[in-house]
Backbone as CSV, one residue per row, in Angstrom:
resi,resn,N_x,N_y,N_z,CA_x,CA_y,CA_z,C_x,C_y,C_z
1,UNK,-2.735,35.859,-25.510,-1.678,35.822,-24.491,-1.140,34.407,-24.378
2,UNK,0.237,34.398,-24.402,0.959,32.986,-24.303,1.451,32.907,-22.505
3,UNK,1.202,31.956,-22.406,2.454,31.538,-20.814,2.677,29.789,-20.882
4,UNK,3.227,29.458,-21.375,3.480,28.542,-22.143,4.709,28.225,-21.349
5,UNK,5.147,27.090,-20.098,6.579,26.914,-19.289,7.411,26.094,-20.345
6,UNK,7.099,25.388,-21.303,8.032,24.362,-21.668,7.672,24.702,-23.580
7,UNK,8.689,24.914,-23.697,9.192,25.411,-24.995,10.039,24.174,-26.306
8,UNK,9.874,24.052,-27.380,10.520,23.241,-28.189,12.083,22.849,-27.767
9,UNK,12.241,21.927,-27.865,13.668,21.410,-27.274,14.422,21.202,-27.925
10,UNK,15.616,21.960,-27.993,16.801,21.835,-28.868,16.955,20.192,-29.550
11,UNK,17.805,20.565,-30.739,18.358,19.256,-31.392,19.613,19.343,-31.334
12,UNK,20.259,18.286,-30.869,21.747,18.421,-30.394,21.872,19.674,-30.051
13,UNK,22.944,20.444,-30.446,23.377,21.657,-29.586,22.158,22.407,-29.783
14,UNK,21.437,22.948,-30.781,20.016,23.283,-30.947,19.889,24.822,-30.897
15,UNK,21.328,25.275,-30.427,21.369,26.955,-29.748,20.345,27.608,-30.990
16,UNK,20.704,27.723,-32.322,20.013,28.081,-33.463,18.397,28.247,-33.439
17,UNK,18.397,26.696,-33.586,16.997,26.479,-33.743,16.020,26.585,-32.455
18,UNK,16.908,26.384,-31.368,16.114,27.350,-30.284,15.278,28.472,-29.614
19,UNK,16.960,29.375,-30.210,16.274,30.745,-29.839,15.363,31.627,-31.213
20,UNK,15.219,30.825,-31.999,14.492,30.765,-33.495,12.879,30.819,-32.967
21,UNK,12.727,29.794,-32.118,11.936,28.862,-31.212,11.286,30.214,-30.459
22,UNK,11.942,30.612,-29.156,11.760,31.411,-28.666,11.785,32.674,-28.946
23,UNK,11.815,33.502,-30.159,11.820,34.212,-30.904,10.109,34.734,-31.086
24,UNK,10.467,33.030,-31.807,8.392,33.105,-32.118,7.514,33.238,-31.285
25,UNK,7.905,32.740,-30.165,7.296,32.792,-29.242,7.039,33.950,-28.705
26,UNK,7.952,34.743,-28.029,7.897,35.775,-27.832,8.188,37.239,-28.354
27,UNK,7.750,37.552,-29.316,7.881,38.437,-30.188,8.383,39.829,-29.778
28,UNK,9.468,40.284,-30.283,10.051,41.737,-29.597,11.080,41.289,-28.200
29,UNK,11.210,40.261,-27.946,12.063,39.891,-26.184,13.223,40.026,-26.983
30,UNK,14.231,41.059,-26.320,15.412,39.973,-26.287,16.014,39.146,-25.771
31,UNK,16.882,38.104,-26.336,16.991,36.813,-25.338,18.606,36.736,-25.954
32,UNK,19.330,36.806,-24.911,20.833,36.285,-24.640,21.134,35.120,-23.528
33,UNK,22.015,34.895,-23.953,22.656,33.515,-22.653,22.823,34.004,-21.542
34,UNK,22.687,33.622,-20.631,22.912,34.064,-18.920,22.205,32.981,-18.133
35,UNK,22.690,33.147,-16.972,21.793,32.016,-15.680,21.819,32.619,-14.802
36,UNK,21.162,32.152,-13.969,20.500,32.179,-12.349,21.091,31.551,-11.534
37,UNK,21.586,32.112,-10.127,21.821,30.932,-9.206,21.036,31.526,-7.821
38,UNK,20.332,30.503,-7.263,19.901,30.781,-5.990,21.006,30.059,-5.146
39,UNK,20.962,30.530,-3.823,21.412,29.943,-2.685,20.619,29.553,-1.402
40,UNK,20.965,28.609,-0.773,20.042,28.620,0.921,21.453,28.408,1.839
41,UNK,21.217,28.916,2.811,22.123,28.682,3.776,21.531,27.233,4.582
42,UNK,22.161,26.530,4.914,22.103,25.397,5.225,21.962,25.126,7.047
43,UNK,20.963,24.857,7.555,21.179,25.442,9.223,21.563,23.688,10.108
44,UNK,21.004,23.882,11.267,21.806,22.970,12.334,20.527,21.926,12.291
45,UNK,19.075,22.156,11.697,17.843,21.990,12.443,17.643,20.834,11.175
46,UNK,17.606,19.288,11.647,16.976,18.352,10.797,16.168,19.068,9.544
47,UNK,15.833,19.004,7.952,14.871,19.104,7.570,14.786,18.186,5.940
48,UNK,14.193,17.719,5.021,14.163,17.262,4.145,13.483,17.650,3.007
49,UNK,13.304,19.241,2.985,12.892,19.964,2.186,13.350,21.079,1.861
50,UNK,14.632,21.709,0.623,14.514,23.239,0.641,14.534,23.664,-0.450
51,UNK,13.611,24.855,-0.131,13.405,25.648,-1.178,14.279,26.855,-2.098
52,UNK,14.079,27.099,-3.151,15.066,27.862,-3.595,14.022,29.364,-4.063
53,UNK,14.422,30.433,-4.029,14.015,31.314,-3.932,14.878,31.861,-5.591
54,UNK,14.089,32.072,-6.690,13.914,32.286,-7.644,13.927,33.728,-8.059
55,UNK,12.778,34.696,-7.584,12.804,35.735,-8.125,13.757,36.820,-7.560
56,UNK,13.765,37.777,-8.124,14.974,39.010,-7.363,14.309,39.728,-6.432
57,UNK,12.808,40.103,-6.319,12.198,39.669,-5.284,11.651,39.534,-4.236
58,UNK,12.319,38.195,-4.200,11.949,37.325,-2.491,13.067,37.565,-1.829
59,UNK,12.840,38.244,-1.309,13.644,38.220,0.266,15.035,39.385,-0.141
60,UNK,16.058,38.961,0.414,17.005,40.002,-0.279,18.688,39.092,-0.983
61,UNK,18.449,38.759,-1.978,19.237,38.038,-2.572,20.693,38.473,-2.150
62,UNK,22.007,37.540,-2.029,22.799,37.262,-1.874,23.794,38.080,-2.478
63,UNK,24.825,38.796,-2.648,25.809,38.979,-3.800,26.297,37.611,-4.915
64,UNK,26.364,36.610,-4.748,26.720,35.779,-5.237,25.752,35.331,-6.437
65,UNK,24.253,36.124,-5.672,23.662,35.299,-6.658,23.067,36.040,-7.708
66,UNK,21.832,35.663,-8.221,21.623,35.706,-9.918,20.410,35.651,-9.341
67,UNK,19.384,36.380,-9.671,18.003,35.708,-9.484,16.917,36.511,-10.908
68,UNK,15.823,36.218,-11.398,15.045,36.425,-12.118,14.138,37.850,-11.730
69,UNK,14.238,38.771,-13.137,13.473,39.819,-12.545,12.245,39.661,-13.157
70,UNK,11.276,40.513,-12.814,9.958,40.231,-12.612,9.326,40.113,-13.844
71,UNK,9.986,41.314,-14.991,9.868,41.442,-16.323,10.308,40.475,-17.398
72,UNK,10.845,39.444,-16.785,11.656,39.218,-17.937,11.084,37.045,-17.648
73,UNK,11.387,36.510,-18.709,11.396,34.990,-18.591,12.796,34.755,-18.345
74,UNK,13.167,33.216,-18.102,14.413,32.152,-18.486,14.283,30.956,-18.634
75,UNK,14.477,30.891,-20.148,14.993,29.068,-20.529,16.040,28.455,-19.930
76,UNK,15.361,27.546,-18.946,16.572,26.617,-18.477,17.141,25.429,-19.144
77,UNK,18.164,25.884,-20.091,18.726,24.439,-20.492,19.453,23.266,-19.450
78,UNK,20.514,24.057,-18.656,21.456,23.141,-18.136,21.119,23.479,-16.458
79,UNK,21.179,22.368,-15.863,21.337,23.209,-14.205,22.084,22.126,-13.626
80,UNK,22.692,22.430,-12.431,23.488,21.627,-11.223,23.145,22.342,-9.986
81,UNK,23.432,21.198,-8.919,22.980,21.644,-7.791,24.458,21.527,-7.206
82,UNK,25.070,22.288,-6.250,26.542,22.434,-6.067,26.720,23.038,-4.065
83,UNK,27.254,23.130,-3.712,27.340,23.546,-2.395,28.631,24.135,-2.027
84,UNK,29.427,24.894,-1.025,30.050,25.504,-0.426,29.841,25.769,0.888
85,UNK,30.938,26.101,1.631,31.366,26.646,3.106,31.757,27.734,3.472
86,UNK,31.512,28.117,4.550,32.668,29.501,4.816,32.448,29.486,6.182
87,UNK,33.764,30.143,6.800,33.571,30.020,8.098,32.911,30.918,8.775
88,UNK,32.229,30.553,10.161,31.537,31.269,10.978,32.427,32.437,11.261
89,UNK,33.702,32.558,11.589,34.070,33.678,11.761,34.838,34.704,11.362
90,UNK,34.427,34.144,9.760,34.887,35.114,8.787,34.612,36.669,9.080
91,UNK,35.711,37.823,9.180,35.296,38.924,9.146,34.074,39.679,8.084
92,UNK,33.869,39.078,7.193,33.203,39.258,6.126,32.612,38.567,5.367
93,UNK,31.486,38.177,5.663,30.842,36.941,5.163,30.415,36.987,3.789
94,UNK,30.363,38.584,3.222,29.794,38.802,2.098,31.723,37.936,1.294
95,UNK,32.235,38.516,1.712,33.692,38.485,0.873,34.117,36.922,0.977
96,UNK,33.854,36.565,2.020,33.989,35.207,1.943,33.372,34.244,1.190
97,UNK,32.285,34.479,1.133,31.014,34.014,0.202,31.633,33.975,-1.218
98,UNK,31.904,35.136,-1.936,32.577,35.754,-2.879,34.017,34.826,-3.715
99,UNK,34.505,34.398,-2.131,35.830,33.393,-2.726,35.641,32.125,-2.431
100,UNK,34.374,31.638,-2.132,34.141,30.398,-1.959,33.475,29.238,-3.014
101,UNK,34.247,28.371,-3.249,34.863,27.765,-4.338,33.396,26.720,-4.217
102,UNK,32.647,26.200,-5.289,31.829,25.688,-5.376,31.856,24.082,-5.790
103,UNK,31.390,23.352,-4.791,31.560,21.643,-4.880,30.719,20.801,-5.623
104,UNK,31.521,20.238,-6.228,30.380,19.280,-6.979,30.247,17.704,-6.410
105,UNK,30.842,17.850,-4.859,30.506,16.159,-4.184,31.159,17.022,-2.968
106,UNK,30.368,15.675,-1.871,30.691,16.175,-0.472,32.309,15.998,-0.112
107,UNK,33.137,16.872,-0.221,34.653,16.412,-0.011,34.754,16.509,1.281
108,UNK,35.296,15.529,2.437,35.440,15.236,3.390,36.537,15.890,3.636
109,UNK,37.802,16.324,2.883,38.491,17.389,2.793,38.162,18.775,3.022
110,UNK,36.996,19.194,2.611,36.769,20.336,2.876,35.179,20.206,3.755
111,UNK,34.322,19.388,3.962,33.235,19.306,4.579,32.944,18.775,5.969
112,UNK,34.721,18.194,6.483,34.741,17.358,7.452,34.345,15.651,7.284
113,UNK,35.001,14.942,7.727,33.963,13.616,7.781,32.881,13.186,8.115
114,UNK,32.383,14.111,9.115,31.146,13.859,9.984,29.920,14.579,8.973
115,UNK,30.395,15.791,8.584,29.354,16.719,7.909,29.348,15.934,6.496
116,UNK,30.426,15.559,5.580,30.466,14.782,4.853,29.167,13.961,4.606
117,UNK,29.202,12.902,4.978,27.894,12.387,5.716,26.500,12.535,5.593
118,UNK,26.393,13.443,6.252,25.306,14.062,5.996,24.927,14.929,4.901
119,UNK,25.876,15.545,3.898,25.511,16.281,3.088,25.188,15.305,1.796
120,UNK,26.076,13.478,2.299,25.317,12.303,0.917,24.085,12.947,0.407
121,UNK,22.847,12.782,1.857,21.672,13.426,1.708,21.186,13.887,0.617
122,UNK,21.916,15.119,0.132,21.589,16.048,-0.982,21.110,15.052,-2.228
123,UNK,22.575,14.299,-2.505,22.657,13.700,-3.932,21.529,12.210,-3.836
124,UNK,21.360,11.987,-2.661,20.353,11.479,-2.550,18.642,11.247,-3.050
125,UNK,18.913,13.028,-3.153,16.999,13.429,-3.450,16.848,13.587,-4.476
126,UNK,16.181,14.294,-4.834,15.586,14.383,-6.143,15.010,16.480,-6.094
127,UNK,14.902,16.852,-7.374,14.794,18.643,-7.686,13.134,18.351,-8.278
128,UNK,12.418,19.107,-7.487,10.754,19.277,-8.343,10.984,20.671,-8.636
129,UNK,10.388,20.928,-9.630,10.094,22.080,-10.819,8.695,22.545,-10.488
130,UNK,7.992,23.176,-10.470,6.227,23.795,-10.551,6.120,24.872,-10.934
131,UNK,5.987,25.598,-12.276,5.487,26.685,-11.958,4.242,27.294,-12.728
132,UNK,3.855,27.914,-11.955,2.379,28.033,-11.855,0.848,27.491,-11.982
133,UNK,1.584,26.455,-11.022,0.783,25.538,-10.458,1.091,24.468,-11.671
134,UNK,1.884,24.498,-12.119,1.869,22.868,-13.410,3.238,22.497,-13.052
135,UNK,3.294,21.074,-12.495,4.470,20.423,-12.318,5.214,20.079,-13.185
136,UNK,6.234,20.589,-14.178,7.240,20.243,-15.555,7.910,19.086,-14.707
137,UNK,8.734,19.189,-13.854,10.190,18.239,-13.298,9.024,17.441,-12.009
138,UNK,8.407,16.541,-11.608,8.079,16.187,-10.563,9.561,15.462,-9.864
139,UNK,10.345,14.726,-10.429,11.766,14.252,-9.759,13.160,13.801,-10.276
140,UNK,14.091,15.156,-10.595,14.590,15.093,-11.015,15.997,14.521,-10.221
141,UNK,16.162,12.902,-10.198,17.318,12.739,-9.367,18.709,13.939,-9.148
142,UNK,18.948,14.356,-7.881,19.974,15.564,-7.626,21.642,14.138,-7.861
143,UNK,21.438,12.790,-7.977,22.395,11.993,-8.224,23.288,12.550,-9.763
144,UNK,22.232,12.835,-10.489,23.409,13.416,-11.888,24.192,14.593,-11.754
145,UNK,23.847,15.155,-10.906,24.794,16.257,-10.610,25.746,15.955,-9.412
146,UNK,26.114,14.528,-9.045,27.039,14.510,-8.480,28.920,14.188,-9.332
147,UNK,29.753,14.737,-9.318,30.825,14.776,-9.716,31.977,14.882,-8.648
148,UNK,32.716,12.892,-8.285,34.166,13.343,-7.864,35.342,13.486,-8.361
149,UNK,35.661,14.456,-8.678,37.219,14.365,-9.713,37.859,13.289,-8.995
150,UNK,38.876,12.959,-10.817,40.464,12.170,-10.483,41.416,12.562,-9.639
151,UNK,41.644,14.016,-9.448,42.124,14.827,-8.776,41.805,15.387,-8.186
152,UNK,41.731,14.771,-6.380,41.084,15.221,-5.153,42.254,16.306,-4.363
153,UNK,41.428,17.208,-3.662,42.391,18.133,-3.044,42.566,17.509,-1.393
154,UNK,43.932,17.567,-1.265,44.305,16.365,-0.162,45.006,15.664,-0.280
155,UNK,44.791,14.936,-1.607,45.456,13.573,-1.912,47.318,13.527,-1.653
156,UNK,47.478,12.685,-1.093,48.719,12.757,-1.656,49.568,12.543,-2.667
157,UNK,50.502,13.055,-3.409,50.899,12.634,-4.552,52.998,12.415,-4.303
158,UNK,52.808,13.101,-3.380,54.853,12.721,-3.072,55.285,12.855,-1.294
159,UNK,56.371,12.241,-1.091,56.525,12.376,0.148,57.238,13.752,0.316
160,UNK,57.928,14.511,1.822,58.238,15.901,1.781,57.822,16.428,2.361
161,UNK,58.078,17.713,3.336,56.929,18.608,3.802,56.884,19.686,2.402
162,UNK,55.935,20.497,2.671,55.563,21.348,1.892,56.224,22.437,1.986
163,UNK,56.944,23.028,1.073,57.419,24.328,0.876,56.920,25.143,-0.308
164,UNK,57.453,26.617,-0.708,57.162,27.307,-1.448,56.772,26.883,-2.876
165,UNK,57.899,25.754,-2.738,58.030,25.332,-4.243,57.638,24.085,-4.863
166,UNK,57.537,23.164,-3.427,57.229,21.716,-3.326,55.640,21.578,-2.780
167,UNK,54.952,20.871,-3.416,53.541,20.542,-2.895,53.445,18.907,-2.704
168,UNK,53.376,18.409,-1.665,53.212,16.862,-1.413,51.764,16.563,-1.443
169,UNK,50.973,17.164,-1.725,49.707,17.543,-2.042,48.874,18.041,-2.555
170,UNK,48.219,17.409,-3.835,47.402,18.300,-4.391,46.098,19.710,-3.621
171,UNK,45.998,20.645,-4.248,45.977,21.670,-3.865,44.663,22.361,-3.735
172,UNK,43.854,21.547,-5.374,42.701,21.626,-5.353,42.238,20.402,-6.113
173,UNK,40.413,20.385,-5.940,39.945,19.440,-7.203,39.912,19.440,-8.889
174,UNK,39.842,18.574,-9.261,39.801,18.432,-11.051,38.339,19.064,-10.907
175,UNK,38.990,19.687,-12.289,37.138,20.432,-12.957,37.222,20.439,-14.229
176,UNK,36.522,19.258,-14.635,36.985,18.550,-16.266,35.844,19.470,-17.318
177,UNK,36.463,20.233,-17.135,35.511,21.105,-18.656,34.179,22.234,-18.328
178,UNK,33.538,22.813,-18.882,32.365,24.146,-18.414,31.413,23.507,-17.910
179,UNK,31.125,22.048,-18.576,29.862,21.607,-18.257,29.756,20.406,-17.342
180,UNK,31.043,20.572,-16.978,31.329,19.168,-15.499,30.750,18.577,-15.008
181,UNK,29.648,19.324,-14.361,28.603,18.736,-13.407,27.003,19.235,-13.684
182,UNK,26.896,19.396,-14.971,25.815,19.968,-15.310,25.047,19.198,-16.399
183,UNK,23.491,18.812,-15.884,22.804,18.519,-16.273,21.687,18.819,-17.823
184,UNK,21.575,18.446,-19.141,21.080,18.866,-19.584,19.552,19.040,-19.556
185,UNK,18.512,19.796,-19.855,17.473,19.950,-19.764,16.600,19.753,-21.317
186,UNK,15.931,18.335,-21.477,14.942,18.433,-22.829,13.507,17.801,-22.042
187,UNK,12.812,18.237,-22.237,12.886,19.805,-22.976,12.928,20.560,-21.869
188,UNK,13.401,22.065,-22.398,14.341,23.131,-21.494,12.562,23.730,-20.626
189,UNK,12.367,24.387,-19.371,11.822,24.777,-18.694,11.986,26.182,-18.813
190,UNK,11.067,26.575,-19.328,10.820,28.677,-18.808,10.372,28.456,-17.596
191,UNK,11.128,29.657,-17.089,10.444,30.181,-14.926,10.017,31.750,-16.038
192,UNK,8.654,31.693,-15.106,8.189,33.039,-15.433,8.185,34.063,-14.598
193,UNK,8.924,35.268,-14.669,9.362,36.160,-13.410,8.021,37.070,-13.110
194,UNK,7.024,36.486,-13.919,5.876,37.056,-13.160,4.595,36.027,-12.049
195,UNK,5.163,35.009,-12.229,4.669,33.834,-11.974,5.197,33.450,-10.502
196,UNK,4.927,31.436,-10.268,4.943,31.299,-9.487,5.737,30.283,-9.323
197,UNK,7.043,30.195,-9.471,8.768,29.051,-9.234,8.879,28.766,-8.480
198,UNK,8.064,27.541,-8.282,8.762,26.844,-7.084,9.004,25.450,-7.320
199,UNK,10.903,25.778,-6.698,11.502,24.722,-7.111,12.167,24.314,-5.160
200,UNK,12.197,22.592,-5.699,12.802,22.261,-4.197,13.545,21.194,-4.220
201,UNK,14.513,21.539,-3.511,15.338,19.855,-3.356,14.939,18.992,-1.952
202,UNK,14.691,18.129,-2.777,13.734,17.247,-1.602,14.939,15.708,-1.226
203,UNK,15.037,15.931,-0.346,16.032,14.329,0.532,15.021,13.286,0.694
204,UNK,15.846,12.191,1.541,15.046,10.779,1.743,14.800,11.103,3.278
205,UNK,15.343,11.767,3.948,14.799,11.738,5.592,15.695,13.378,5.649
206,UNK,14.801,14.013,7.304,15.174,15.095,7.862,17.041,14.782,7.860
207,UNK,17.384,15.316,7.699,18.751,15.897,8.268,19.338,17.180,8.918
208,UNK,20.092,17.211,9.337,20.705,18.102,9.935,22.035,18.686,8.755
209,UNK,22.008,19.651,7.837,23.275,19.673,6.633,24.036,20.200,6.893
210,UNK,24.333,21.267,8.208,25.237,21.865,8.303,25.790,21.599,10.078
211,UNK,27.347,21.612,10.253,27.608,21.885,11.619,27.678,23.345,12.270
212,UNK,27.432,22.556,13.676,26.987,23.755,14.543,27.977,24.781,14.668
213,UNK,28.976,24.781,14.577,29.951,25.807,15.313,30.911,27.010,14.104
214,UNK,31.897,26.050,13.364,32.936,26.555,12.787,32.792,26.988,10.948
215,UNK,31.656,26.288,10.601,31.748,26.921,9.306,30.303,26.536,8.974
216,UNK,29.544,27.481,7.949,28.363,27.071,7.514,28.330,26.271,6.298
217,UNK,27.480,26.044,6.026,27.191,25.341,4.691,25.805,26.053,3.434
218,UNK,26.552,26.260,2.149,25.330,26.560,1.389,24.983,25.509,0.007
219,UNK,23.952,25.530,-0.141,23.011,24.859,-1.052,23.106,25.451,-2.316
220,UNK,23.887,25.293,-3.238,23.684,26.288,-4.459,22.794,25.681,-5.919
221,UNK,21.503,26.561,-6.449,20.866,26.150,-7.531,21.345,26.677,-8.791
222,UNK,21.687,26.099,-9.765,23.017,26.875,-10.365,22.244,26.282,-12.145
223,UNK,21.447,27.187,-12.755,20.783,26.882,-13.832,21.777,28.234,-15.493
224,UNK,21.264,27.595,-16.396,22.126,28.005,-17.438,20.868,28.329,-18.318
225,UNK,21.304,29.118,-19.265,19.880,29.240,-20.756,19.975,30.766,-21.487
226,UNK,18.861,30.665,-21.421,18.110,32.007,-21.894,17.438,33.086,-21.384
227,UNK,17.932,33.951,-21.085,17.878,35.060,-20.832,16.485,35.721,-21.748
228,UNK,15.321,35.778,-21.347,14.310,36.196,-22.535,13.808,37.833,-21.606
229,UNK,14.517,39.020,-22.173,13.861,39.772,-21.400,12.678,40.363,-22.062
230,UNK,11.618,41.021,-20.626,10.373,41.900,-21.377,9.690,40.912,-21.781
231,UNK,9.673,38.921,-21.175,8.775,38.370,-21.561,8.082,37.811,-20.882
232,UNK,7.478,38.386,-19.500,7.051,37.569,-18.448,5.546,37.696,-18.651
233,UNK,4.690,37.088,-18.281,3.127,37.439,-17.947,2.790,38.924,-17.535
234,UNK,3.605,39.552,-17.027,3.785,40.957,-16.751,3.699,42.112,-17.836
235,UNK,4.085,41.683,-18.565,4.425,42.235,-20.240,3.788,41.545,-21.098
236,UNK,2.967,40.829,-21.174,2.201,40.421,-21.837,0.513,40.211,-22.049
């Protein structure tokens, strides 16, 4: 029996000789590209620890998100940590959730100035990795996954009010390419969906990340790879 978290690490792009890699490893899986994203909702209450909830599972996952089933592994090559809003009194929080556009830096444009602020925090800490009971990532600065585009939404770019046809303002942010704000992983990390993932983004002091009243805030864990199904400790 193999359970083996950390797997041969690509060479340059490596996709080939990878899943070649993981092949051997797990004999009979199939393994396609896909990722995972967890979410946390972000509350009012100081804290400097959160956790991300991994398997499909724990608790009752999100529409938005992606989580690991019990049967199956994932090679994490690439991950970013990213965040979003929506308002408290959205008729539909699922739908709102749904069209809510994912940040790769605290935009004071869309986070407020004050909340702004406080969400530095994030890019501040650092991502630990553990699973099953063996620490792969003990601190992975959450600083490389910060990204502010050239092109901020807000900015001004002409004088005018705004009409149908005229924008005196850019509209949204730059998002320079697939892999924008995303981190590579060597060597890449298996989570075992029979196992025990626990991953956390850890800050420098308690905070408070979200405001109290008009819109929430979420935490998004946003990982890329391999899809290895039928290869968990479960199946093996």
């Amino acid at each position: 029996m193999r359970n083996l978290s950390v797997a041969k690490a690509p060479r340059g792009d490596g996709s080939r000789d990878y899943v070649q890699s993981l092949k051997s490893q797990y004999p009979g899986a199939i393994i396609t590209q896909s990722y995972l994203r967890s979410e946390i909702q972000l509350g009012t209450t100081a804290t400097s620890q959160f956790a991300f909830n991994i398997l499909a599972n724990q608790g009752t996952p999100g529409s938005t998100e992606r989580r690991l089933q019990i049967t199956d592994r994932f090679a994490v090559t690439a991950l970013s940590v990213m965040t979003y809003n929506v308002l408290v009194a959205a008729t539909s929080q699922a739908i709102a959730k749904s069209q809510a556009k994912l940040y790769s830096w605290n935009s004071p444009a869309q986070f407020t100035a004050a909340n702004s602020a406080t969400l530095e925090s994030v890019y501040n800490g650092y991502l630990r990795m553990i699973i099953d009971g063996t620490t792969y990532i003990d601190s992975l600065d959450a600083r490389r996954f910060y990204r502010v585009p050239t092109s901020q939404q807000g900015t001004i770019v002409s004088g005018g009010t705004a009409t149908t046809s005229t924008f005196p303002t850019l509209q949204a942010d730059g998002w320079d390419g697939t892999h924008y704000n995303f981190a590579q992983m060597t060597p890449s990390v298996v989570l075992n969906g029979a196992g025990r993932n626990e991953v956390t983004l850890n800050t420098p002091e308690a905070t408070a990340v979200s405001p109290a009243s008009t819109t929430t805030n979420f935490l998004v864990l946003y990982m890329r790879g391999w899809l290895i199904q039928n290869a968990s400790t479960l199946n093996r």
